[in-house]
C-alpha positions in Angstrom: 14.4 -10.6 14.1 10.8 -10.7 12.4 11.0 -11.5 8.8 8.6 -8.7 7.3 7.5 -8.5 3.5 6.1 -5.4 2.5 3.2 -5.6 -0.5 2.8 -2.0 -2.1 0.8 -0.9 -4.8 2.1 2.6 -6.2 1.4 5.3 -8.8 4.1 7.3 -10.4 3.7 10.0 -12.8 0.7 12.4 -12.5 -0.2 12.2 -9.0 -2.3 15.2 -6.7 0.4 16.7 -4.7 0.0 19.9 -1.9 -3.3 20.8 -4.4 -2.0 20.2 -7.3 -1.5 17.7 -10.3 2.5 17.2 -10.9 4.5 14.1 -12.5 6.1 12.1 -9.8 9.5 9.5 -11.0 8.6 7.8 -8.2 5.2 6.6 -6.4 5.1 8.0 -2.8 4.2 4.7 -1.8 7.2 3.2 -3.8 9.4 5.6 -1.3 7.7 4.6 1.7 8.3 1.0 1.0 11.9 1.6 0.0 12.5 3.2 3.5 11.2 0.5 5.9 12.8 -2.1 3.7 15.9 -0.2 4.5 14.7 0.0 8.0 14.3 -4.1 8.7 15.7 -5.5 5.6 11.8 -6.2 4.5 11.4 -7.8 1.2 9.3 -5.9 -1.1 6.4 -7.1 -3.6 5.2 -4.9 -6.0 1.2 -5.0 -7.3 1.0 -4.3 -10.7 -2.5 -4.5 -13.2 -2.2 -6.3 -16.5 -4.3 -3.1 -17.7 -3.0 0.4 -16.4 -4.5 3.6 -14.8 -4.9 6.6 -17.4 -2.0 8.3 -17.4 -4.3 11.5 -16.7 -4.2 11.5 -12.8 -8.3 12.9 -13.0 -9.0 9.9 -15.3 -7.4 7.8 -13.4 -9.1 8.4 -9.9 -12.6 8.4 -12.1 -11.3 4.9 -12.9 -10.2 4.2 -9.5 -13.9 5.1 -8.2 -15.4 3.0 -11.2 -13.6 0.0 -9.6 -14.4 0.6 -6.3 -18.1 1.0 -7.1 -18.0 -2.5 -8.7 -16.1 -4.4 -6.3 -14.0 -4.9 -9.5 -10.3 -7.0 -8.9 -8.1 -6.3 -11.6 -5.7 -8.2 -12.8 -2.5 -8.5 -11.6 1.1 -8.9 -13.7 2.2 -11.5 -11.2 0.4 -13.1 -8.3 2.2 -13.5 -4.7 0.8 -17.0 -3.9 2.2 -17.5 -0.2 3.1 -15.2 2.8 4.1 -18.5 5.0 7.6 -17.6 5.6 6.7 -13.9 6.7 5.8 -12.9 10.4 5.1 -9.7 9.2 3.2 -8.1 6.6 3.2 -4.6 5.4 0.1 -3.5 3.0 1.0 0.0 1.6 -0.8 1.8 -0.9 -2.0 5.2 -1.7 -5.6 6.5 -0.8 -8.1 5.9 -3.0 -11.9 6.9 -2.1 -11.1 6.3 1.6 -9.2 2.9 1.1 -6.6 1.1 -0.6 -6.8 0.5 -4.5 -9.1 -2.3 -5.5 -5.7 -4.3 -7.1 -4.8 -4.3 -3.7 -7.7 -6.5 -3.0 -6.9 -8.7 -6.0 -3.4 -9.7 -4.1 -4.7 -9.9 -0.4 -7.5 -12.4 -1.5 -5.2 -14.8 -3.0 -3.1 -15.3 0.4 -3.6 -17.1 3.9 -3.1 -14.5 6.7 -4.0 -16.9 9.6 -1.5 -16.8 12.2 0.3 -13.7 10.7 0.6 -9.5 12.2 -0.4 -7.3 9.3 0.5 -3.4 8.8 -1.7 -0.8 7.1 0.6 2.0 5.2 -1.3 4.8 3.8 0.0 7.3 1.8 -2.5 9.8 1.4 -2.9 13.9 0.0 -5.1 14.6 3.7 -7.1 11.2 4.1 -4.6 10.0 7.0 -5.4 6.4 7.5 -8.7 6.2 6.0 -10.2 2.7 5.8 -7.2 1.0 5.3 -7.4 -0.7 8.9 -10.3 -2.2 8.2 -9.3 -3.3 4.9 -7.3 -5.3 6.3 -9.1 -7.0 8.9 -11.5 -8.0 6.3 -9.3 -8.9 3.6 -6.5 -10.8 6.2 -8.7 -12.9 7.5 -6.7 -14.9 10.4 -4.1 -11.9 11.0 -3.8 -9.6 13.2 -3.6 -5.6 12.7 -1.0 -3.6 14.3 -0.3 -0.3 14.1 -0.6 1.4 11.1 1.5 4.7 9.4 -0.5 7.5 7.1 2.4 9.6 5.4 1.2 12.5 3.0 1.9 12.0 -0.2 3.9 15.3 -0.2 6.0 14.4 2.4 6.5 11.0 1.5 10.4 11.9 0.2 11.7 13.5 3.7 9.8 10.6 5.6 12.3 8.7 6.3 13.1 9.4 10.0 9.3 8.5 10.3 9.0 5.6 8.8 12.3 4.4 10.1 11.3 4.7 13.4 7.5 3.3 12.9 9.2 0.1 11.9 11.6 -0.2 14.1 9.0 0.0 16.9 6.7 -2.2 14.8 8.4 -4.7 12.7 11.8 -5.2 14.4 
């Protein structure tokens, strides 16, 4: 079997849910990743900023833009430094402005892709996959992209059938 790591980025707390703002224990991303390491026996790797989002999910996506707009790369609590012993690599993260959040970026620049099959995993409140396909072939250089999952946020809890059966298709 494939070993497969799966690198989220999640936001728990206030989070834009079915139209509106409600405080989440748990990212929807955070789920998502839970269930296909459940799935495959992935290993999971958290991205987490030095400096966090506003608790205030509005301020928070005006900081999310602010990034984006600036190419920023935040930094990270703890740096993944190899993927070698991976064949597969799940990227997960929530939509933000049509792609994945900039910390996101931060993590995928520091690694060597080449010869590896990377995942997109969008979570997402009616952005489906967004950009998050080509995020990845521009920040995996040397990988290749398979097929990729967009769960809505909303859903993300009673997903599991899904995303069970996405990875056992894709990452078994």
């Amino acid at each position: 079997m494939a070993k497969t790591l799966v690198i989220y980025y999640s936001r728990k707390g206030q989070n834009y849910v079915n139209g509106n703002i409600v405080d989440l224990p748990k990212g929807n991303t955070e789920i998502v990743a839970e269930f296909i390491q459940k799935a495959v026996g992935a290993d999971l790797f958290e991205v987490e900023t030095k400096k966090s989002y506003a608790l205030d999910y509005t301020q928070c996506t005006i900081e999310a833009k602010e990034e984006l707009r600036n190419n920023d790369r935040p930094e990270l609590v703890k740096l993944l430094d190899s993927v070698a012993e991976y064949d597969h690599i799940v990227v997960a993260g929530p939509c933000w402005w049509g792609t994945y959040p900039v910390a996101v970026f931060t993590q995928l620049e520091a690694l060597d892709f080449t010869g590896k099959k990377v995942f997109p995993i969008m979570t997402h409140e009616g952005s489906g996959m967004a950009g998050a396909p080509a995020a990845l072939q521009k920040y995996c250089q040397g990988a290749v992209v398979g097929e990729g999952l967009a769960i809505q946020g909303a859903a993300a809890a009673g997903s599991e059938a899904k995303v069970t059966a996405w990875a056992k298709k894709n990452l078994a």
